[in-house]
ZABAPA-63207 format. One record per residue (C-alpha): x, y, z; residue in one letter. Coordinates in Angstrom, 2 decimals. Example, Ala and Ser with C-alpha at 12.3 -4.5 7.8 and 13.67 -1.06 7.14 Angstrom:
<recs>
REC;12.30;-4.50;7.80;A
REC;13.67;-1.06;7.14;S
</recs>
This chain:
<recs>
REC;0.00;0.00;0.00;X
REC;0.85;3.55;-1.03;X
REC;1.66;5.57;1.60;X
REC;0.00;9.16;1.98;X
REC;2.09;11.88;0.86;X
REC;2.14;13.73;4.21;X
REC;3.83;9.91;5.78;X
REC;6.44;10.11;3.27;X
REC;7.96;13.70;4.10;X
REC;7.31;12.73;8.20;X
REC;9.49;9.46;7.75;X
REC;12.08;11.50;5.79;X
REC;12.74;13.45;8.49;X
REC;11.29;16.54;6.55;X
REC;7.93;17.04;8.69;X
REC;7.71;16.64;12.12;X
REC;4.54;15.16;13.56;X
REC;3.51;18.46;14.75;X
REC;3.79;20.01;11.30;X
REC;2.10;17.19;9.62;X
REC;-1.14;17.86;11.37;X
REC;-0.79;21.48;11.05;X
REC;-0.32;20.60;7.39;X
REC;-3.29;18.36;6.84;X
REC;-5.68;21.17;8.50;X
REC;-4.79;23.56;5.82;X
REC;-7.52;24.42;2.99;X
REC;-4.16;23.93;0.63;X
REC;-5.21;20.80;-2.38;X
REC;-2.54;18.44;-0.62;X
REC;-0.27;18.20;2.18;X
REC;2.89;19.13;0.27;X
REC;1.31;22.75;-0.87;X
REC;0.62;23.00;2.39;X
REC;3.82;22.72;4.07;X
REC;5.01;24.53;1.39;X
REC;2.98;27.47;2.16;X
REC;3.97;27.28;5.65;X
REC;7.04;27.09;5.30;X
REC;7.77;23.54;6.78;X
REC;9.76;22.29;3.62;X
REC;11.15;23.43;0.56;X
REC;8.88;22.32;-2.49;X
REC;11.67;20.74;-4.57;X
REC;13.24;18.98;-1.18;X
REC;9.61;17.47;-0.61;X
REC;8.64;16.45;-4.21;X
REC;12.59;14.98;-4.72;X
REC;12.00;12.96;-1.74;X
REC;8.30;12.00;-2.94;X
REC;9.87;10.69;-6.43;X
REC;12.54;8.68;-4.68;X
REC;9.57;7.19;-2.75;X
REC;7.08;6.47;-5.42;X
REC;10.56;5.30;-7.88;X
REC;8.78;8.38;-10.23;X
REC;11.40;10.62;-12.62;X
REC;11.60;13.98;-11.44;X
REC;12.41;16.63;-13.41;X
REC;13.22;20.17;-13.57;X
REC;11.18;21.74;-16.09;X
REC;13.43;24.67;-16.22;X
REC;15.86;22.75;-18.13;X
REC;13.35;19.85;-19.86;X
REC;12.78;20.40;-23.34;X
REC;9.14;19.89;-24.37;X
REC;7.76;18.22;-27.00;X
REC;4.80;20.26;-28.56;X
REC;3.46;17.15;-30.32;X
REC;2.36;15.81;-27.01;X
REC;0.30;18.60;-25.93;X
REC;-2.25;17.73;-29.32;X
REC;-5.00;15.55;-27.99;X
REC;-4.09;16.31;-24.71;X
REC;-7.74;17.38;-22.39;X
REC;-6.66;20.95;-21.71;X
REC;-9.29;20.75;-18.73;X
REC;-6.93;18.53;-16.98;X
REC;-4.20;20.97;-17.44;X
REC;-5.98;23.68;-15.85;X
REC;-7.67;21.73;-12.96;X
REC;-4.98;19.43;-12.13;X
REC;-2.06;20.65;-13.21;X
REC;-1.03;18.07;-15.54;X
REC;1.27;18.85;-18.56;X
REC;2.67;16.57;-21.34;X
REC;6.56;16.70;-21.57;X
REC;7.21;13.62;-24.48;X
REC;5.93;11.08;-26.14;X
REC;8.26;8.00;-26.13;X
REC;7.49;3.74;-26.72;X
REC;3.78;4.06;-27.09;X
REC;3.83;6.10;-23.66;X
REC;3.12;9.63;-22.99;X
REC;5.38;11.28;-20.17;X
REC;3.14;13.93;-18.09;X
REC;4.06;16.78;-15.53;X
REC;2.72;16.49;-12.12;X
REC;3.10;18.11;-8.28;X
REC;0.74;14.81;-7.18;X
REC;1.41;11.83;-8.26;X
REC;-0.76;10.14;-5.81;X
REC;-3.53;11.66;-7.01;X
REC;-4.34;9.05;-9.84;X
REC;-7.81;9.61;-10.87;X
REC;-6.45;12.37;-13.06;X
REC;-3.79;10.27;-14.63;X
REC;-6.49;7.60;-15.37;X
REC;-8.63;10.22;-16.98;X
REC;-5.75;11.32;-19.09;X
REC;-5.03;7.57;-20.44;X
REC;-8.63;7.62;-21.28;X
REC;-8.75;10.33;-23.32;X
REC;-5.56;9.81;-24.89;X
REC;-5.80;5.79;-25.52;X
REC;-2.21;6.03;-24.15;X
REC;-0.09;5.10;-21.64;X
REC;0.35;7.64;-19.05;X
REC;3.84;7.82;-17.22;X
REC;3.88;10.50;-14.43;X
REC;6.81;13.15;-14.07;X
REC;7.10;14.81;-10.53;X
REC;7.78;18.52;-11.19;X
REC;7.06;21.78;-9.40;X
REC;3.59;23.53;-9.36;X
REC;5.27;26.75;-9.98;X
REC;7.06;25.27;-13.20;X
REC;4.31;23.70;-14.13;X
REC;2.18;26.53;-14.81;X
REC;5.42;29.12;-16.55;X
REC;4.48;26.17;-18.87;X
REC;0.88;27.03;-19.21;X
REC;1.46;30.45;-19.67;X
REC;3.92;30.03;-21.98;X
REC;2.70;27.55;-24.79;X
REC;-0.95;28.25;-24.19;X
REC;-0.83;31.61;-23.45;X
REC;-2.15;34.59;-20.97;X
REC;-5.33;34.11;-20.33;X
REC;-6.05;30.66;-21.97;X
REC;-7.16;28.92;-18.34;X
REC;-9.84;31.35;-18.02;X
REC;-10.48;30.97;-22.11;X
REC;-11.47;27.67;-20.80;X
REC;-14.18;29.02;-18.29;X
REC;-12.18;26.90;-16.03;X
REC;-11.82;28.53;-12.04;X
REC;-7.99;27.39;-11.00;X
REC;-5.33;30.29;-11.48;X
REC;-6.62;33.59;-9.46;X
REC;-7.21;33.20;-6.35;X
REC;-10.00;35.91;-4.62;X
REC;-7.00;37.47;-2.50;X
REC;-4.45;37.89;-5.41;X
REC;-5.83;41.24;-6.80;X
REC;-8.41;43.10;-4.89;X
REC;-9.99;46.58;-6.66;X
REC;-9.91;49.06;-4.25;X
REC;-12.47;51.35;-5.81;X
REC;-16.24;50.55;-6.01;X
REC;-17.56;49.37;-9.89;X
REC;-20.45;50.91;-10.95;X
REC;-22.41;49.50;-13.92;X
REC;-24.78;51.36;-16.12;X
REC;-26.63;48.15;-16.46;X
REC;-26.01;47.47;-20.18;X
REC;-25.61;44.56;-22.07;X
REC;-21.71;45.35;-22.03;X
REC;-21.53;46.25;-18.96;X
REC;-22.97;43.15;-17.86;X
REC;-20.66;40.84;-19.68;X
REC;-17.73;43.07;-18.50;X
REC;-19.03;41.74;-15.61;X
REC;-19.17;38.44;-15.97;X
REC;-16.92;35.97;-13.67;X
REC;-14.58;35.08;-16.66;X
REC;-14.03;38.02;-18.12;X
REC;-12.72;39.53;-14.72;X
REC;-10.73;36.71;-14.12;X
REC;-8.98;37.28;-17.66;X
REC;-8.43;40.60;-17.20;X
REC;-7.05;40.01;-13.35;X
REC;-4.25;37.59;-14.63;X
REC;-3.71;40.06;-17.60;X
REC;-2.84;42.48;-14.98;X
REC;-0.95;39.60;-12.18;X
REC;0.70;38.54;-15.22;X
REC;2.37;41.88;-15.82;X
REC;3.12;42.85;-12.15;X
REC;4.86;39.49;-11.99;X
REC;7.40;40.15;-15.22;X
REC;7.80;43.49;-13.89;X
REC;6.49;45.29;-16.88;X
REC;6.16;48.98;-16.72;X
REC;3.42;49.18;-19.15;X
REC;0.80;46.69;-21.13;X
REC;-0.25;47.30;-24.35;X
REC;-3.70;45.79;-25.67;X
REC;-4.03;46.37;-29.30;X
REC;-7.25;45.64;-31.82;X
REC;-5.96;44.12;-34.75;X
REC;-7.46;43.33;-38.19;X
REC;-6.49;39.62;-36.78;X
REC;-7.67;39.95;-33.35;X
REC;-6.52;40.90;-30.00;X
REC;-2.44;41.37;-29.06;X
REC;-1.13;41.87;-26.00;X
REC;2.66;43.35;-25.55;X
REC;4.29;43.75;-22.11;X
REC;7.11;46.85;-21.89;X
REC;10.03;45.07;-19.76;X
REC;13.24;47.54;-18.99;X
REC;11.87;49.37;-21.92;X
REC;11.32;46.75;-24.58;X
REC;8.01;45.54;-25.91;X
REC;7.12;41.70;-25.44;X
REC;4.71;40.25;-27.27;X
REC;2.56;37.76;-25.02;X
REC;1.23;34.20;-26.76;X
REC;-2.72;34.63;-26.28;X
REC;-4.92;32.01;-27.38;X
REC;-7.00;32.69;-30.32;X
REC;-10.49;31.77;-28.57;X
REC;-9.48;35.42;-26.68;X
REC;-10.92;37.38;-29.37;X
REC;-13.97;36.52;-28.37;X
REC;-13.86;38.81;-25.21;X
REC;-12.48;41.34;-27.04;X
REC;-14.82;43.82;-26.09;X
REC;-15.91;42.44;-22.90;X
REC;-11.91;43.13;-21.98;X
REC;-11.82;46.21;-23.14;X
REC;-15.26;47.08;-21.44;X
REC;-13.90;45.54;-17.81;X
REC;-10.95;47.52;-18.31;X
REC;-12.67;50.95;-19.30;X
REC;-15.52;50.22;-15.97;X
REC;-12.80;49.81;-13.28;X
REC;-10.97;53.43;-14.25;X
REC;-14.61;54.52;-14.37;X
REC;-14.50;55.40;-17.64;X
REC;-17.44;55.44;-20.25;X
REC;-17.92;52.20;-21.76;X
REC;-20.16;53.89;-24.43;X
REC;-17.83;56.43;-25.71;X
REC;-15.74;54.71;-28.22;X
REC;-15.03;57.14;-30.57;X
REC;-12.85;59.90;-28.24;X
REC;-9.62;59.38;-26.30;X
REC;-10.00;58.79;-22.48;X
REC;-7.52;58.51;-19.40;X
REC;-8.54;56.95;-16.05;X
REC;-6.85;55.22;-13.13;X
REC;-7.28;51.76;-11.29;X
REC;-6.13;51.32;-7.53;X
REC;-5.74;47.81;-6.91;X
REC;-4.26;45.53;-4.02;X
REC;-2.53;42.68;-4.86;X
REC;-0.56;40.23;-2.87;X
REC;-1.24;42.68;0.21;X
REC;0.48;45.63;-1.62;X
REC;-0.95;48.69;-3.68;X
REC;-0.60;49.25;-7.65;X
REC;-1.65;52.44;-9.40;X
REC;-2.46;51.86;-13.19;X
REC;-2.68;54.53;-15.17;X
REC;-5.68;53.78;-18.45;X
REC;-5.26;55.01;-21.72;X
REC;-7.81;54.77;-23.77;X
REC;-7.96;55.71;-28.01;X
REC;-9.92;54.61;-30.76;X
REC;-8.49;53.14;-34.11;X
REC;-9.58;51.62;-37.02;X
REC;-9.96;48.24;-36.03;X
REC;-11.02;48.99;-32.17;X
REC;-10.15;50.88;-29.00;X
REC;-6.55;50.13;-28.40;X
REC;-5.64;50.46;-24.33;X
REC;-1.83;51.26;-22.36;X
REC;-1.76;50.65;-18.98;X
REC;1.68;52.13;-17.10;X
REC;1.76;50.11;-13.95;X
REC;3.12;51.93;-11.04;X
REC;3.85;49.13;-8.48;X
REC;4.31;51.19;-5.27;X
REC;5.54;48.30;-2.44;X
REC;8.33;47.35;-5.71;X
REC;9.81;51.12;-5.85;X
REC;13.03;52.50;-4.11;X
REC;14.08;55.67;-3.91;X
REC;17.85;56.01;-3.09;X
REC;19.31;58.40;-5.27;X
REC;22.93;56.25;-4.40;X
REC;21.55;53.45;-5.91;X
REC;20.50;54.99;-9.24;X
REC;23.39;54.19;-11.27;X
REC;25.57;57.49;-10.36;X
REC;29.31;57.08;-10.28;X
REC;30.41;58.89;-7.61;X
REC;31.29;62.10;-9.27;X
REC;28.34;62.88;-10.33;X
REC;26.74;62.12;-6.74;X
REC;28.70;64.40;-5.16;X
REC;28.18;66.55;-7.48;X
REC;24.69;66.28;-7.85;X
REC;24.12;65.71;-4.03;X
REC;25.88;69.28;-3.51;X
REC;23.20;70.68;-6.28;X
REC;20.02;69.83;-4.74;X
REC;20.78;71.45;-1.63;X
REC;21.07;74.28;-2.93;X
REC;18.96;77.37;-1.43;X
REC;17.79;78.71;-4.41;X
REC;17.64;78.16;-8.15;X
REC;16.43;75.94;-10.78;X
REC;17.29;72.36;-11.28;X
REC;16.01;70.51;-14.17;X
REC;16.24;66.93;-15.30;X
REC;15.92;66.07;-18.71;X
REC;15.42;63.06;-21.33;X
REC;12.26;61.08;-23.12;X
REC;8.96;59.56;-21.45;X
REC;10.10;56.64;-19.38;X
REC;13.89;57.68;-19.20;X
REC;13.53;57.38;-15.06;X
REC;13.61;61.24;-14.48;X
REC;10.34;61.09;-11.77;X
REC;12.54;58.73;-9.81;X
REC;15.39;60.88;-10.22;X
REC;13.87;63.86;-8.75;X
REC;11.60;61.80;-6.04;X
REC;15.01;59.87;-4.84;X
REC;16.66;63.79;-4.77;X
REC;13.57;65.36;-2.44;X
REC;13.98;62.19;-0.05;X
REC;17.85;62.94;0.39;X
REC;17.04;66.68;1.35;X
REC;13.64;65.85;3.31;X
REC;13.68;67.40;7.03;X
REC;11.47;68.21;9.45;X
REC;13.86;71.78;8.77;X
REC;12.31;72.05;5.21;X
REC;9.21;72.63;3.95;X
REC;8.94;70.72;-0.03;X
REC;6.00;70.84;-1.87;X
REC;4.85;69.47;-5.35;X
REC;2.88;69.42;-7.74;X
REC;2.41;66.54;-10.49;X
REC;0.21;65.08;-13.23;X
REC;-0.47;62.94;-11.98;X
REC;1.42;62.25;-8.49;X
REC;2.78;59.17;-9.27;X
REC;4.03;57.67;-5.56;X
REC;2.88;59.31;-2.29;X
REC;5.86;60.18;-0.64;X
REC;5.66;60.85;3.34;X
REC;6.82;64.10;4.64;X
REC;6.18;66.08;1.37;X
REC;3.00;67.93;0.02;X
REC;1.85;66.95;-3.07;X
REC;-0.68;68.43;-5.18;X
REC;-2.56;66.60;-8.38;X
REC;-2.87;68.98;-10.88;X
REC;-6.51;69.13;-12.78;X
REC;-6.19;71.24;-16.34;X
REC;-10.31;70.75;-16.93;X
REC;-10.99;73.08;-13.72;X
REC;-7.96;75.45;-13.91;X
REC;-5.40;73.68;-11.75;X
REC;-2.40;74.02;-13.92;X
REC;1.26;73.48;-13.08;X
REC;1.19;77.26;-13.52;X
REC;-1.96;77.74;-11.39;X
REC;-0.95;75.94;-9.17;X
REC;2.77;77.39;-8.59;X
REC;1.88;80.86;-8.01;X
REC;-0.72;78.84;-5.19;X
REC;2.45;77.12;-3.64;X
REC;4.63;80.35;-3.41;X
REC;1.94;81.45;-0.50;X
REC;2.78;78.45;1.43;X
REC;6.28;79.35;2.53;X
REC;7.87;76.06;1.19;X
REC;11.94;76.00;1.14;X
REC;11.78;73.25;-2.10;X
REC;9.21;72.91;-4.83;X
REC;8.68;70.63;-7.67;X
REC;6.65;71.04;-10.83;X
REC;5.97;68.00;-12.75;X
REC;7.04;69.04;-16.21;X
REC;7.40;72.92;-17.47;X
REC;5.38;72.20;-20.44;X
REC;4.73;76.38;-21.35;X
REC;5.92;79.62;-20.93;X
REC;3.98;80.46;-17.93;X
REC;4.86;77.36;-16.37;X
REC;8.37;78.36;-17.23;X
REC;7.95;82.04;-15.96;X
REC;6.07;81.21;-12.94;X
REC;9.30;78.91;-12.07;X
REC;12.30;81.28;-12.30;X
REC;10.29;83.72;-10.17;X
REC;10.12;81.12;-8.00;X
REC;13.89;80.92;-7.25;X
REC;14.13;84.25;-8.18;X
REC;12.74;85.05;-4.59;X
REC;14.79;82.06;-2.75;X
REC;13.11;79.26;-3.71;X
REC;14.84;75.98;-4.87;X
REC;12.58;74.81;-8.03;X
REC;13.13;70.90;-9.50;X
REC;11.18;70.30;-12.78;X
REC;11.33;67.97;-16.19;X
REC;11.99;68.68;-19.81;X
REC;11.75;66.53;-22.81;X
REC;15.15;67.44;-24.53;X
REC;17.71;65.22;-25.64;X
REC;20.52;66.09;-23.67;X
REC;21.45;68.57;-21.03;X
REC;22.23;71.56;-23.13;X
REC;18.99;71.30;-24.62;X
REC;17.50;72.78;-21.98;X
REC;18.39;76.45;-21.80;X
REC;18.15;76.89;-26.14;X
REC;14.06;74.98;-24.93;X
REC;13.31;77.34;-22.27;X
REC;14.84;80.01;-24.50;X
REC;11.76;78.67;-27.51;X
REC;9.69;78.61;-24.57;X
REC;9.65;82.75;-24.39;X
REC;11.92;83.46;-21.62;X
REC;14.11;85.87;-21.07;X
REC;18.01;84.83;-21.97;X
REC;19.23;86.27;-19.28;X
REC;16.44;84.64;-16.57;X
REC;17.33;81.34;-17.80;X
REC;21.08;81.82;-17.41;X
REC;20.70;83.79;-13.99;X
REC;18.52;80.89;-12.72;X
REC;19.21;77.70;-13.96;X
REC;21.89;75.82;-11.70;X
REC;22.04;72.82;-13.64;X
REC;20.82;69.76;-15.87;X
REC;20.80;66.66;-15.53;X
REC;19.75;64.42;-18.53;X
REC;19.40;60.90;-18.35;X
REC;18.50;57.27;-19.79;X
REC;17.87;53.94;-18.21;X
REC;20.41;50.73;-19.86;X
REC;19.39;47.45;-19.56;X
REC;21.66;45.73;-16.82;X
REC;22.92;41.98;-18.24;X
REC;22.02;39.66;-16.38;X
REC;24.45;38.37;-14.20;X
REC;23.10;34.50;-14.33;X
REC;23.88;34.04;-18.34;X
REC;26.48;37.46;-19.12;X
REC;29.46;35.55;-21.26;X
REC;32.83;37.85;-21.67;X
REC;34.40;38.19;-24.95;X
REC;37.03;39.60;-26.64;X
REC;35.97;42.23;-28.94;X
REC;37.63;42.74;-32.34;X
REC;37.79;46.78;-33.90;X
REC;35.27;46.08;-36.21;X
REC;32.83;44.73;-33.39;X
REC;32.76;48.31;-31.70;X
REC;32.05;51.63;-33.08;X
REC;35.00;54.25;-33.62;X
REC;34.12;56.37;-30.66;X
REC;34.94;53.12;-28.21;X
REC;37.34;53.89;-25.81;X
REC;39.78;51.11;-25.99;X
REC;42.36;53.06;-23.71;X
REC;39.85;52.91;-20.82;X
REC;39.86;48.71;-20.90;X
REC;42.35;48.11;-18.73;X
REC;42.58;44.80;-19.62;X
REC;39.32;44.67;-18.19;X
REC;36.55;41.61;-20.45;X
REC;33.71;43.03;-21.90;X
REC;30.19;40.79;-21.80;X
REC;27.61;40.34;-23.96;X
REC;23.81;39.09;-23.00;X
REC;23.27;35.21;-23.67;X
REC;19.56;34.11;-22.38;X
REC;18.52;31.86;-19.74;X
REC;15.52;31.02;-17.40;X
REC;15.80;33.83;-14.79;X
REC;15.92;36.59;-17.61;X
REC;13.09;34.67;-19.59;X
REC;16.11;33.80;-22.69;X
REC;16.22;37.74;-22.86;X
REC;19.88;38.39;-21.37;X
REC;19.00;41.50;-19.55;X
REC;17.38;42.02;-16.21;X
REC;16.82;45.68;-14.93;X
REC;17.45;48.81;-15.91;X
REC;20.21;51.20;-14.22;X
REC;20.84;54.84;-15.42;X
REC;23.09;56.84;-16.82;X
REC;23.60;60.40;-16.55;X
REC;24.77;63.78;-18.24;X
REC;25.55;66.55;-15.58;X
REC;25.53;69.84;-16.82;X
REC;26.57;72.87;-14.02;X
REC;26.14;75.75;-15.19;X
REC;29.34;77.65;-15.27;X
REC;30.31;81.36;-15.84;X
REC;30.98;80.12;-19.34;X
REC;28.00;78.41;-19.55;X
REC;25.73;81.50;-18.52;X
REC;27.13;83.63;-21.03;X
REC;26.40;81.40;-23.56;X
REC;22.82;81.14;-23.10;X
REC;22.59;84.65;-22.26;X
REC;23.70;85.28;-25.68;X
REC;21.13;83.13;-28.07;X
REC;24.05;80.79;-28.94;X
REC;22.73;76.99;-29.98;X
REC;22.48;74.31;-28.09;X
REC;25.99;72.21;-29.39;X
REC;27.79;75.22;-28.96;X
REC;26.92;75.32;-25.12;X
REC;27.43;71.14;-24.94;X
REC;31.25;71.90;-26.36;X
REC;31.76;74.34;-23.45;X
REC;30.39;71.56;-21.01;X
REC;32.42;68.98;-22.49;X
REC;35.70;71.27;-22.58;X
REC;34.93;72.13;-19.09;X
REC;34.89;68.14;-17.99;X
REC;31.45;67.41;-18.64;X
REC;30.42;63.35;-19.42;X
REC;28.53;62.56;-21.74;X
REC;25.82;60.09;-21.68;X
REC;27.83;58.50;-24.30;X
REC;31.00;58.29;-21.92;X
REC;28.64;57.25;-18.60;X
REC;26.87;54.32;-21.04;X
REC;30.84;53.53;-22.02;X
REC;31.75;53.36;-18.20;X
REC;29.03;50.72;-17.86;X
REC;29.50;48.78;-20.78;X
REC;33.57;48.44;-19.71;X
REC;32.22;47.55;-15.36;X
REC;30.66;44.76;-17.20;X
REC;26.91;45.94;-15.99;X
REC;25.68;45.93;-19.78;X
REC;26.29;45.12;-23.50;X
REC;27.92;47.39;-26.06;X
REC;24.61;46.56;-28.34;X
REC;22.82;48.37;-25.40;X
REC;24.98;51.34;-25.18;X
REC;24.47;51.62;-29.25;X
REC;20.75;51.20;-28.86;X
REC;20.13;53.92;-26.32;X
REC;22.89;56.95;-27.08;X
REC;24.52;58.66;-30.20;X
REC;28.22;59.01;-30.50;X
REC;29.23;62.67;-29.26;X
REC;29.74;65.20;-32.21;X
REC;33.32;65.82;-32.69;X
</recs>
């Protein structure tokens, strides 16, 4: 006789009695998840010792190769309830994926629907389902109408839906469809994707994922077109948005809980040709750290930098595109300065992470609150430190040199490509030459470079012709370069993470004049540069040479300096 799981893991030694009856109280489908989830026994240590046991194969689906042929035929219902999945077919048998072996009615079921042989595998749960997601796709289990993936406490909505009580509101509402869209959304916070892109196509639905600033795209099955617009729909009623209005733009928000901590998502919402296509930028706030040391600076252009912001007056502006990291920047800056001493206030469209011990306003264009609006507000509550989201305008602009103009110390944003882009911009803008150079302390532009990652990086030894002409070979040292290979913990894509890298522009006696006299933006970069300014070039160089990422990286993200 067989014995129960639960006696195998007490004889090995790996439960004590105690823990076994704690074990077999637990709501968890067997003894082993169980222990598992309370931490009596490693999953891998448990099911190794159940395979040994049972004289089953078990295998480690991380580095099993599966056979695709072997999923055809194969009762997807028994993937998704019991967690089987085919691995080979070999002699007339078919080899199949399990975290219970003892449970057998399953594996009966399986060699009746197959007219096969079924051999079990012991694997791990986990493993077992980066399978499902991965050949069947996101979202095929609850394709299936099938109830096993999200559990009720995974993602919890912390605003109240209302429904309008139409037919599409309905079937937004249905069990299914909410289920689909939560593991959508799990799905993404999992991979750590910053945003999620659901696209109509001529073809059907796609979904891409935006990890470290590269688009995904995610295997869906094809039966998912048929909630097309009952996704769209659930995703439109939680940012309470109006599912009716299809043919204008529209921007909402969704506060949800999941795995006990909170994520902002931020809707976007446009029509096309063959259907509303919807971004989602997923602000995961228990994932986010601000340490401005642990941004990527070398320590230069800490010091530097960490002189700058403490400043008592002036303007301090970081630079670079959407996405380039240049909230965190300024977020991580106001934490270093933060004191019960200081008053800092900001103001933000929208405030992306509450931040403790600062004052933070959400700006609202449709009634008036602008970043300018608002400004001239903030002036009349004494703060020391201010922040404006983005200086978009000229009397955005305006309303933030007077600002430091009467001892304020202002931090904003501008989209320009590098730091000396920002004077010649505010210049466009309509301000005065001679306010910008009189007020503008400094610029910092930035990007964000993949980091390799450091399970899979291989070093080799770089010919001339496998590096551009601006490489600097005298800065080696002897030192290997690496290039990304692929494995399991990066997903096969050889990067993991994003770090910065940064441009720091003071601005110098030289460096006012210039701008106080019209001249163009390169001609103010070559001062920089002849001063000692680096480049983003030379900081993505420095990286590339510490072995922290590729030279294909540093190519994607900057331009060789101009001569």
């Amino acid at each position: 006789m067989i014995m129960e799981a639960g006696e195998i893991l007490r004889k090995r030694g790996l439960l004590t009695e105690d823990q076994l009856q704690a074990s077999r109280k637990s709501e968890a489908p067997n003894v082993i998840s169980s222990a598992v989830n309370l931490g009596y026994v490693d999953e891998r240590e448990a099911l190794l010792a159940l395979a040994d046991e049972l004289g089953l194969e078990y295998v480690d689906l991380r580095e099993t190769e599966v056979d695709l042929k072997a999923l055809s035929g194969f009762p997807q219902k028994l993937i998704y309830r019991h967690s089987l999945f085919p691995i080979r077919k070999e002699g007339g048998a078919l080899y199949v994926a399990t975290s219970d072996p003892l449970d057998l009615y399953p594996l009966d079921e399986a060699s009746a629907a197959t007219g096969q042989s079924i051999i079990p595998l012991v694997a791990e749960q986990s493993e077992i389902a980066r399978l499902v997601k991965r050949h069947l796709g996101v979202g095929s289990e609850t394709v299936e109408g099938l109830l096993a993936s999200v559990e009720e406490d995974d993602i919890q909505l912390l605003d109240q839906i209302e429904s309008d009580g139409s037919e599409l509101s309905e079937m937004a509402q249905e069990a299914s469809v909410i289920r689909l869209v939560n593991e959508i959304m799990l799905e993404a916070i999992e991979v750590r994707a910053s945003d999620v892109h659901i696209e109509s196509q001529s073809d059907g639905l796609v979904i891409r994922y935006r990890i470290d600033g590269i688009l995904h795209p995610q295997p869906v099955p094809p039966e998912i077109n048929r909630f097309q617009a009952a996704i769209i729909s659930r995703l439109k009623i939680m940012a309470r948005l109006n599912i009716a209005e299809k043919r204008l733009p529209q921007d909402g928000r969704i506060k949800l809980r999941v795995h006990g901590r909170e994520v902002d998502i931020r809707l976007s919402v446009i029509p096309m040709i063959h259907g509303e296509g919807l971004v989602m930028r997923v602000l995961d706030k228990g994932s986010m750290k601000f340490d401005l040391q642990g941004l990527g600076m070398d320590r230069g252009t800490y010091e530097e930098f960490s002189k700058l912001i403490r400043l008592p007056h002036g303007i301090i502006l970081v630079t670079g595109p959407t996405g380039s990291g240049k909230t965190t920047t300024l977020y991580s800056s106001l934490l270093e300065i933060r004191g019960p001493e200081n008053k800092i206030i900001t103001t933000e469209d929208p405030v992306e992470y509450q931040l403790d011990g600062i004052n933070q306003i959400q700006v609202h264009p449709k009634i008036g609150l602008t970043f300018a609006a608002s400004l001239r507000s903030i002036l009349r509550h004494d703060p020391d430190v201010v922040l404006v989201g983005e200086i978009r305008d000229f009397e955005t602009a305006e309303n933030a040199i007077q600002a430091s103009l009467t001892g304020h110390l202002v931090f904003s944003t501008l989209h320009t490509n590098d730091a000396a882009g920002a004077y010649t911009r505010m210049v466009d803008m309509g301000v005065e030459p001679f306010l910008v150079a009189s007020t503008v302390e400094a610029v910092m532009a930035q990007r964000l470079l993949r980091r390799l990652c450091p399970e899979c990086k291989e070093p080799f030894d770089p010919s001339e012709d496998d590096v551009p002409s601006d490489f600097p070979w005298d800065q080696l040292d002897g030192r290997p370069l690496y290039r990304p290979v692929g494995c399991r913990t990066c997903r096969g894509v050889g990067y993991s993470g994003r770090m910065g890298i940064y441009e720091l522009l003071v601005t110098s006696e030289t460096v006012r004049e210039l701008a106080n006299n019209r001249v163009s933006s390169w001609e103010i970069r070559r001062a920089a540069s002849a001063e000692g300014m680096r480049t983003l070039r030379m900081d993505a160089w420095d990286k590339a040479m510490a072995g922290s990422s590729s030279i294909d990286e540093v190519l994607r993200i900057t331009k060789a300096d101009a001569k």
